[in-house]
N, C-alpha and C positions, 0 to 999 in steps of 0.2 A: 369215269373221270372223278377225281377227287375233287372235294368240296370242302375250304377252311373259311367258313363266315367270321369268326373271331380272329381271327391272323392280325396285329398290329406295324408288326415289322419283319423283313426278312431279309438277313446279311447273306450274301452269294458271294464268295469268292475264290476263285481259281476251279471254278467247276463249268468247264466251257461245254462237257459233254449235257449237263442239263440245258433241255430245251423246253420243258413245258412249269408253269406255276399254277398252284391251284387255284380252283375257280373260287372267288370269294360272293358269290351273289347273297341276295338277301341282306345284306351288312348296310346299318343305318351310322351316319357320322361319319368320320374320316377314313376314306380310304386307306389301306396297308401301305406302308413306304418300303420298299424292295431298297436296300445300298447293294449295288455294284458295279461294277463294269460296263460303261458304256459298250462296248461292244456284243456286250454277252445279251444287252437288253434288247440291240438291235437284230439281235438273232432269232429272240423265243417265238415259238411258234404260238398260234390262237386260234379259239376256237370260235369268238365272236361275240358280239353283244347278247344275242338269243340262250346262248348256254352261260354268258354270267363272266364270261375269262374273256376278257379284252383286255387291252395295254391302258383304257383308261380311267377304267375301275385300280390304278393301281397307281402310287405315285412314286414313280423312279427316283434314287439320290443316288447319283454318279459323286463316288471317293474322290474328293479332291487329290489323294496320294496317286490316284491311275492316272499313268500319262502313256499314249500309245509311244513304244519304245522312236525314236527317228534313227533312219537310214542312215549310214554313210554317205560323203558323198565323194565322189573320184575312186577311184582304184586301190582297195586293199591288198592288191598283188604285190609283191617286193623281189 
């Protein structure tokens, strides 16, 4: 597993194939701020609080510009 204890920030975007973010243990002060995709963050995989890579060693900023596309609604057929 990789290990970034320095990591400040990390912009993800349109990389839906990554699933994993380094483990930043050890790191005193502010947590790293991930922007991206809500959807993308609710996908990454973890390895848990014991190995240092959890979701809450890490503080998500969801892009106010991502908006999940909305559905049509009735029948596109013509």
């Amino acid at each position: 597993m990789m290990s970034s204890p320095m990591l400040e920030t990390i912009n993800v975007t349109g990389c839906l194939a990554l699933r994993r973010l380094p483990a930043v243990g050890g790191r005193l002060g502010q947590p790293p701020t991930v922007v991206c995709e809500k959807d993308w963050w609710n996908a990454l995989e973890w390895d848990g609080l014991e190995a240092k890579h959890h979701p809450s060693l890490f503080r998500p900023k969801h892009s106010c510009h991502y908006r999940k596309p909305k559905l049509l609604r009735g029948s596109v057929l013509r």
